[in-house]
C-alpha positions in Angstrom: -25.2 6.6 28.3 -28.2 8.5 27.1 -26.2 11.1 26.7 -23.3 9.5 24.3 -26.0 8.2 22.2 -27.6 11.5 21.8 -24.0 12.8 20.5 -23.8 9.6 18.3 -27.0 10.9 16.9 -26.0 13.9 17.0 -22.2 13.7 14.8 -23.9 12.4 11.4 -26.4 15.5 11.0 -24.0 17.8 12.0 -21.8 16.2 9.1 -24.7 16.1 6.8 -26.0 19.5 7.7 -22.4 21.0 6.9 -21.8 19.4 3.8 -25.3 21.2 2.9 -24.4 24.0 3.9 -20.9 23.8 2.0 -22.7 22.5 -1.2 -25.0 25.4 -1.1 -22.0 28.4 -0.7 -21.0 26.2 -4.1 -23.7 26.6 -5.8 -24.3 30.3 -5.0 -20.9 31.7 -5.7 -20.4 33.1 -2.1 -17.9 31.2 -0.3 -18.0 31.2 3.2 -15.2 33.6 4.6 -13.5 30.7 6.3 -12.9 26.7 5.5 -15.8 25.2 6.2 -15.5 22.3 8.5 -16.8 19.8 6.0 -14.1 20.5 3.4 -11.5 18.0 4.3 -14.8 15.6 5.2 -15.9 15.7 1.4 -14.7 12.9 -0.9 -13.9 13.3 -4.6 -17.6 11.9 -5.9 -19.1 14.3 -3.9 -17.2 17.3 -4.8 -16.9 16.6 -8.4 -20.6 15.9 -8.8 -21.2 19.5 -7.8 -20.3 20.4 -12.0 -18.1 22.9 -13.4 -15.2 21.9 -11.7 -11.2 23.0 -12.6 -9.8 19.9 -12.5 -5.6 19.4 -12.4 -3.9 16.1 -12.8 -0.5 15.2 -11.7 0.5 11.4 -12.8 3.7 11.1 -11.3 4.7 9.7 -7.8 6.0 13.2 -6.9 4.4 14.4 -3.5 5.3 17.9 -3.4 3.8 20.3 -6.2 6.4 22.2 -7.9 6.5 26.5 -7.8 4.9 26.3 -11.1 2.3 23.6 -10.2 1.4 25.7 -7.1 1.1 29.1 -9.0 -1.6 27.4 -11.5 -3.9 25.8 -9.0 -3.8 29.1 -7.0 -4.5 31.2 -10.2 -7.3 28.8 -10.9 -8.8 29.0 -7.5 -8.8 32.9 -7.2 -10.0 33.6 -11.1 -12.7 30.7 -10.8 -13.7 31.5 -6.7 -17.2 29.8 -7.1 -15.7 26.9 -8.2 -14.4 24.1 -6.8 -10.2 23.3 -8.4 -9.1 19.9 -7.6 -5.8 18.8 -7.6 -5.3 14.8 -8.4 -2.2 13.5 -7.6 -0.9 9.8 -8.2 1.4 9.5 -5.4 -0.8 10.6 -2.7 -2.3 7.8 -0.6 -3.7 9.6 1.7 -5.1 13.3 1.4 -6.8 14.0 4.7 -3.7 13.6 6.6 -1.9 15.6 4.3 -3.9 18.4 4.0 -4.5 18.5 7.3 -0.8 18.5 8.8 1.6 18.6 6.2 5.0 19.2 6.0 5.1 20.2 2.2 4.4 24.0 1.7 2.6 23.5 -1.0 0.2 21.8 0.6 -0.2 23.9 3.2 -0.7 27.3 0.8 -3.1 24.9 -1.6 -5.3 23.4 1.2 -5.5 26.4 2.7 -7.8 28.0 0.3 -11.2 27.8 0.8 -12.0 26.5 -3.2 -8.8 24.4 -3.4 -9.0 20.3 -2.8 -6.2 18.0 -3.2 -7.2 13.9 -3.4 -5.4 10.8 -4.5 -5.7 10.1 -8.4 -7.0 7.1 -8.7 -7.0 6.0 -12.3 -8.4 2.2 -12.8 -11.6 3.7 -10.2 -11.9 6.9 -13.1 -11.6 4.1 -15.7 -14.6 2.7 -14.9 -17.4 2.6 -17.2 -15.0 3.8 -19.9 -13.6 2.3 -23.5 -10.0 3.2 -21.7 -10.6 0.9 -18.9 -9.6 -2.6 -20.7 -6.5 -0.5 -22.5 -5.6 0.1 -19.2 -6.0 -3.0 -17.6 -3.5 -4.4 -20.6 -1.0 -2.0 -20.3 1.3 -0.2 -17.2 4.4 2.0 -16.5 6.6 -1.1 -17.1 5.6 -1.2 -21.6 5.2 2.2 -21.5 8.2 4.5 -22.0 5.5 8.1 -21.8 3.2 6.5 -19.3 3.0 9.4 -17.1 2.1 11.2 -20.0 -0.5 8.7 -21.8 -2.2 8.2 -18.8 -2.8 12.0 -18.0 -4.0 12.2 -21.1 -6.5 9.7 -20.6 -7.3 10.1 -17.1 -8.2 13.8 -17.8 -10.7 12.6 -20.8 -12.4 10.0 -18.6 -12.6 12.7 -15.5 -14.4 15.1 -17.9 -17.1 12.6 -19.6 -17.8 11.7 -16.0 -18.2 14.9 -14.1 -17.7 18.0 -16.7 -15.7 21.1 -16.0 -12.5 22.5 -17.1 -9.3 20.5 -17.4 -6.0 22.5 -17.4 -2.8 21.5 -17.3 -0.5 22.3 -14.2 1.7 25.1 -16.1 -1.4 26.8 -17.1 -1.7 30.7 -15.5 -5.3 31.4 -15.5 -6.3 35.0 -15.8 -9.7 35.5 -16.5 -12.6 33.3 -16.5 -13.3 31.1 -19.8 -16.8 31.7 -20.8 -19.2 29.0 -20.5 -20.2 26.4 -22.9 -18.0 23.6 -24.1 -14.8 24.5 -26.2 -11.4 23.2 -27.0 -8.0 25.2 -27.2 -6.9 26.4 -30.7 -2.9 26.1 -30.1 -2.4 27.1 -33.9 -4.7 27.1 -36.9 -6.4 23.3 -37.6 -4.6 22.3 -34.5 -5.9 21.2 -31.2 -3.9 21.3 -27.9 -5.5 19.0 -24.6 -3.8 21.3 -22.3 -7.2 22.8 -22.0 -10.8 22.5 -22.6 -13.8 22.1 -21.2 -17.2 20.2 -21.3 -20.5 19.5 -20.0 -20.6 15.4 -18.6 -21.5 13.0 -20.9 -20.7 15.0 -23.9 -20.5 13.1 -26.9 -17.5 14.3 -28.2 -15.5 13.4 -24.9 -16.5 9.7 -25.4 -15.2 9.7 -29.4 -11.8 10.7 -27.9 -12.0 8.0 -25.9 -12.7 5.3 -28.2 -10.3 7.0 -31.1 -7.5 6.8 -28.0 -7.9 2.9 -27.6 -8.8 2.5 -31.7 -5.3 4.4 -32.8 -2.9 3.6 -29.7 0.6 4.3 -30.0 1.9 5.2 -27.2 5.3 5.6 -28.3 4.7 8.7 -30.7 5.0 11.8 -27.9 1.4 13.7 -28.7 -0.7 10.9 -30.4 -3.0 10.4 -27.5 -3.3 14.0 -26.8 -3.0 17.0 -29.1 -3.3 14.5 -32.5 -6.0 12.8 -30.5 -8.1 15.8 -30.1 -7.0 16.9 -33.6 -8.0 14.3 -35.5 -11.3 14.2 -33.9 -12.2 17.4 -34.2 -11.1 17.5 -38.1 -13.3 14.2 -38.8 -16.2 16.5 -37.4 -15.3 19.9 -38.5 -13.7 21.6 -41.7 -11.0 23.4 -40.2 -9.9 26.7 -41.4 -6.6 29.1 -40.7 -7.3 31.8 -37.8 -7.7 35.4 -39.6 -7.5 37.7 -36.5 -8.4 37.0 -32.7 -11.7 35.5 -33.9 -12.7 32.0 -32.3 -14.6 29.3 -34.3 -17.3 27.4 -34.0 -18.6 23.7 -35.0 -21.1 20.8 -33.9 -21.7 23.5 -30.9 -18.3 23.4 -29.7 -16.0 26.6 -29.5 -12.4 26.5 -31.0 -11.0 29.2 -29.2 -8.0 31.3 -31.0 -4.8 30.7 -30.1 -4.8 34.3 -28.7 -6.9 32.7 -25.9 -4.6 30.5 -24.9 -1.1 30.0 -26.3 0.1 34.2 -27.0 3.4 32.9 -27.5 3.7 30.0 -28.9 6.1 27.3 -28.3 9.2 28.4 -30.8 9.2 31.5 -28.6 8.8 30.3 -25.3 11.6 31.8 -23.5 9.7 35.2 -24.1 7.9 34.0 -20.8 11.4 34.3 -18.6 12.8 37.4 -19.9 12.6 40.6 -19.0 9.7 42.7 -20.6 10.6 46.5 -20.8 6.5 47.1 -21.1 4.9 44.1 -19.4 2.1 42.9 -21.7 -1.3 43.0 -21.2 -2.6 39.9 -23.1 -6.0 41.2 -23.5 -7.2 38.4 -25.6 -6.0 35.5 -23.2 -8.1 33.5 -20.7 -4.9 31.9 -19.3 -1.1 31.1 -20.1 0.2 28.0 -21.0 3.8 28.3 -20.2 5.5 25.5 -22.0 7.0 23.7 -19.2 7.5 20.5 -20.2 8.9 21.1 -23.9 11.4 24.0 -22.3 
């Protein structure tokens, strides 16, 4: 008997010791060349209080990541290795078991890397201590024709204010890391895209999205809560002007980044992406590719 409660004692510092331990590789930028045991132990509070995570959100009830959804969480995980990328997925109930023995190869390759966590998206919980939460206690999938949409577009601004980091959608290819400092994603001149940007927690400019969201509602024009959102925003704060070159621009301390950065080819051109290159480009000036996959 003495000795079970000596294990009993023993189990909880073990955990707690780990999760230091885990915390601390984090923090450093030197991952431990293995997954530590704590990973799978680690809830989404804990992980995301860490900062500067690379967060993905999928709001539909789909259970197995797509090719393309795979690619950009691993491309995420091995430009941004001393960070943790987390992977929020509505129709997950319950991740540990997933991760853990899973018969969707996605899962497997995700979970498998050492930065990568996948957890249950819980929106009304992210909601909390929000203006979006009483929008979304009013509304739901059965008035809303783009819910998956709208409510991606919201959960990804709540998630941010909360916690900071980087949000990216899940057909964006990262290739090199975004400097730091908050920014938003020119995807043409005096437009904004939400496919991508990045803040500290708390930021102010995350919570004026977030009251303009519930203030101009329409959920039935495709875009008003996400690109216009962040559009119209950004233009009641800053005089926007066309991009010259493959400069980025700068207001109220927040970077505009070029399209350059971001969106190479933009969406008229898309196909570009699935052809055949006879010199494969370089894209010098990109951080990452967004690849249009919803619109093609």
């Amino acid at each position: 008997r003495a000795r079970m409660l000596k294990r009993i004692h023993l189990c909880p510092c073990f955990s707690f010791i780990s999760g230091i331990l885990y915390e601390l590789s984090l923090l450093s930028g030197c991952f431990f060349p293995y997954v530590p045991l704590s990973k799978h132990l680690l809830n989404p509070e804990e992980v995301l209080s860490l900062g500067r995570s690379i967060i993905f959100l999928e709001t539909s009830e789909r259970l197995e990541p797509p090719p393309l959804v795979s690619c950009s969480v691993e491309s995420a995980a091995r430009t941004y290795q001393d960070r943790a990328i987390i992977l929020f997925m509505k129709g997950l109930s319950n991740h540990t078991a997933l991760q853990g023995n899973s018969s969707h190869a996605a899962f497997s390759l995700l979970s498998a890397m050492k930065n990568v966590f996948i957890f249950p998206l819980r929106l009304e919980a992210i909601f909390q201590e929000t203006p979006l939460l009483q929008w979304y206690n009013q509304g739901g999938p059965e008035q809303e024709k783009n819910w998956v949409h709208v409510s991606s577009d919201a959960g990804r601004l709540a998630l941010l204010w909360k916690y900071g980091g980087i949000y990216m959608d899940t057909d964006v290819i990262s290739l090199r890391p975004i400097p730091p400092g908050s920014f938003l994603a020119a995807q043409k001149s005096r437009f904004s895209s939400n496919g991508i940007f990045g803040f500290p927690a708390r930021h102010w400019f995350l919570w004026a999205c977030m009251e303009d969201f519930v203030l101009k509602y329409n959920g039935d024009i495709w875009g008003n809560q996400g690109p216009l959102l962040m559009t119209r925003v950004l233009k009641a704060l800053c005089n926007l002007t066309d991009f010259r070159g493959a400069e980025d621009h700068s207001c109220r301390n927040i970077s505009f980044l070029n399209p350059q950065r971001f969106y190479p080819i933009p969406y008229p051109a898309w196909r570009r992406y699935y052809k055949v290159w006879d010199r494969s480009p370089s894209f010098n000036h990109s951080y990452a590719l967004h690849l249009w996959n919803f619109r093609n």
